[in-house]
Every structure is written in C-alpha cells, then in structure tokens.
N, C-alpha and C positions, 0 to 999 in steps of 0.2 A: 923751847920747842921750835925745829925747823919746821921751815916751810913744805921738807921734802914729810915731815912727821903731819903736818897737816893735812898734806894731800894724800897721803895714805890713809888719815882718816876719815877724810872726803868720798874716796873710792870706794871703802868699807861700808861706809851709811849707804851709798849706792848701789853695792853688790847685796846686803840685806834687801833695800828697798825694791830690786827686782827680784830677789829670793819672793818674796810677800807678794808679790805682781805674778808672781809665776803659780802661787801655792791658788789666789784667789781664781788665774785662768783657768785650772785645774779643775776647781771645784764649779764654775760655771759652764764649762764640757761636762763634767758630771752631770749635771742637774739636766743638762738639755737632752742628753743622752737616755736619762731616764724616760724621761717625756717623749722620748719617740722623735723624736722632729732634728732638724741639722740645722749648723747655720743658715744655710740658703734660704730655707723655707721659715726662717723667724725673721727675717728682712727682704719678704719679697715687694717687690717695689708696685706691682701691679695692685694690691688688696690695701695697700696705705695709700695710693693715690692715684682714688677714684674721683670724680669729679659728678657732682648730682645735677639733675637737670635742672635746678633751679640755679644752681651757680652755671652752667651752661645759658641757663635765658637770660642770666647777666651780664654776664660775657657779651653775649651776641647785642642786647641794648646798647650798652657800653661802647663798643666798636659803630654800631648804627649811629647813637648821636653821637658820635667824635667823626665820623666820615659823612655822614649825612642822609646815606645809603645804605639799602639793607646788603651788609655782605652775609659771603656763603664761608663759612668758618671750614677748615677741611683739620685741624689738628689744634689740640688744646695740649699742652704741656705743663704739669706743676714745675719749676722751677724753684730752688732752694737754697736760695741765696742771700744774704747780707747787702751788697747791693742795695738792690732794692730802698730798705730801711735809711743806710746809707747817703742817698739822693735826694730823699725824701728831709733826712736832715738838713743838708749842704743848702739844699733849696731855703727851709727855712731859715737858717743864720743868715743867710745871704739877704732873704727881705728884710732884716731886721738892719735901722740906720746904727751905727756905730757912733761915736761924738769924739 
C-alpha cells in the first residue's frame, strides 16, 4: 500500500465522517423547526445571563471591601472565559516551593 493509497483512505473516512455530521445537522434543524423556535431564539444570551440580586449584593460587597468604599456599580457583565480558571491555576503552582 502507497501512501498516495492511504491518503485516499484518510479522505474517505473523512468525507463519510461529514456525510454523518451533515445527516445529524439535518436532523437537529428538524427537530427545532418543529418546535416552533430558530436558532437565535434557542441561544439568546439575555434569558441565560441574568444575574440575581443576591449575586449583585455580592458583587457590590466584594468591590466595597477590596476598595474600602462603597462604589456605585453602573454595569455587570457575565464573562465566559477560561482565563479566569487559568490564573487561578498559575497562581497556585506558582506558591507551591519546587526542590
């Protein structure tokens, strides 16, 4: 077997495997379609990220004792990031001694 024989059957696996990718997006348009609804309105970002007034008076504590003073919060933003997580790691290895 060439290599040009194996990359043909590389391609193959691969044009199946989007056949199958394409049969399943198919069938997920269907189903939404019945239901009434579009994509837009199955990922609207307003109704997944709301923020409750109880995590708002954390927030706003939070911010008080880090500055010392009560601020006036004008905008809250969920952010959705890895980051985050991330820093949170690095921080920690980093305190840890090495030998």
């Amino acid at each position: 077997m060439t290599d040009q024989d194996t990359l043909l059957q590389v391609i193959e696996a691969l044009r199946a495997e989007v056949r199958e990718l394409g049969g399943r997006i198919a069938t997920l348009e269907s189903r939404i379609a019945e239901q009434g609804q579009t994509p837009s309105t199955l990922a609207d970002p307003q109704d997944a990220d709301t923020i409750s007034e109880e995590e708002m008076l954390a927030i706003s504590a939070a911010i008080a004792a880090f500055l010392g003073v009560r601020a006036h919060i004008r905008q809250v933003r969920l952010v959705h990031s890895a980051t985050w997580a991330q820093v949170g790691r690095v921080h920690i290895q980093a305190s840890h001694r090495v030998h």
